[in-house]
C-alpha positions in Angstrom: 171.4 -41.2 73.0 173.7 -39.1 75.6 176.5 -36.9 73.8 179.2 -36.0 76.0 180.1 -32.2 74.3 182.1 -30.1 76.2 181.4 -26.1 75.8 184.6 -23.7 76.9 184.2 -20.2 77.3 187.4 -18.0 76.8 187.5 -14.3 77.4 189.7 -12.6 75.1 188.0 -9.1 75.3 191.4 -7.3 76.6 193.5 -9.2 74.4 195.2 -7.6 71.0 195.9 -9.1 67.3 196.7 -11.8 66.8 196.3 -13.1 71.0 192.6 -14.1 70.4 193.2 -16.5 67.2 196.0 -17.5 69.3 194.1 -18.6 72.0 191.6 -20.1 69.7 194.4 -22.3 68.1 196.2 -23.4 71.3 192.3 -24.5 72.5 191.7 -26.4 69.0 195.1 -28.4 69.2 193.7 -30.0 72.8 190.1 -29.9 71.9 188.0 -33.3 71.2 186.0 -33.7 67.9 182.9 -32.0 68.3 183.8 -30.1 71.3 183.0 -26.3 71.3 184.4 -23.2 72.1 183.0 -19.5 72.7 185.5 -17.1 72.5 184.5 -13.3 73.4 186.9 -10.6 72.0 186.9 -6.9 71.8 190.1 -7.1 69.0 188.2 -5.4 65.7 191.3 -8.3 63.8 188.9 -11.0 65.2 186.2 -10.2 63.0 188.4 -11.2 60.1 191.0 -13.5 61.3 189.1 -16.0 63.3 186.5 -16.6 60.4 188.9 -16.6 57.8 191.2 -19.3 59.3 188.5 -21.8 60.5 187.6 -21.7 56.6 190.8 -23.4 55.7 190.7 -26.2 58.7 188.1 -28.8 59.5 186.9 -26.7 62.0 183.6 -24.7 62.0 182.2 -21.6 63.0 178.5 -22.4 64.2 177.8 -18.6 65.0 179.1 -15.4 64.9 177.8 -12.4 67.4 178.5 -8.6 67.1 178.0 -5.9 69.0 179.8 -2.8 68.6 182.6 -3.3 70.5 182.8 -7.3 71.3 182.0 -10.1 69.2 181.4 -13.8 70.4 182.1 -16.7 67.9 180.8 -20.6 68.6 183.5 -22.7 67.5 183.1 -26.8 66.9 186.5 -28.4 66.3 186.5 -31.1 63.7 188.0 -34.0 62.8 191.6 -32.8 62.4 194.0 -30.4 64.6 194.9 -27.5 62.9 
């Protein structure tokens, strides 16, 4: 069986609070189900805000990569906009 999941890669590593989880919500409101996102940011914010809003949505965070000054989530939108 032949899945057709996109992957989109946004780089958000000069952007400030709250312009990554911005970005990540204006992506999720086009994105299909299943369809993922990598997001790169440099924003310290993004360490908190990103993880804590996918909690309350249908939307998950598959991974979650830190370095000292960037971190890279993997996001998979779900079955409802949010």
């Amino acid at each position: 069986m032949t899945t057709n999941i996109t992957e989109t890669t946004i780089d958000a590593s000069q952007l400030a609070c709250p312009l990554p989880l911005l970005k990540v919500k204006q992506w999720l409101a086009k994105a299909a189900v299943g369809g993922r996102l990598r997001i790169i940011t440099t924003d310290p914010g993004s360490k908190r805000d990103i993880p804590r809003f996918l909690a309350s949505t249908s939307h998950t965070l598959i991974a979650q990569e830190e370095a000292p000054s960037v971190c890279i989530f993997i996001i998979q939108a779900g079955a409802s906009n949010a």
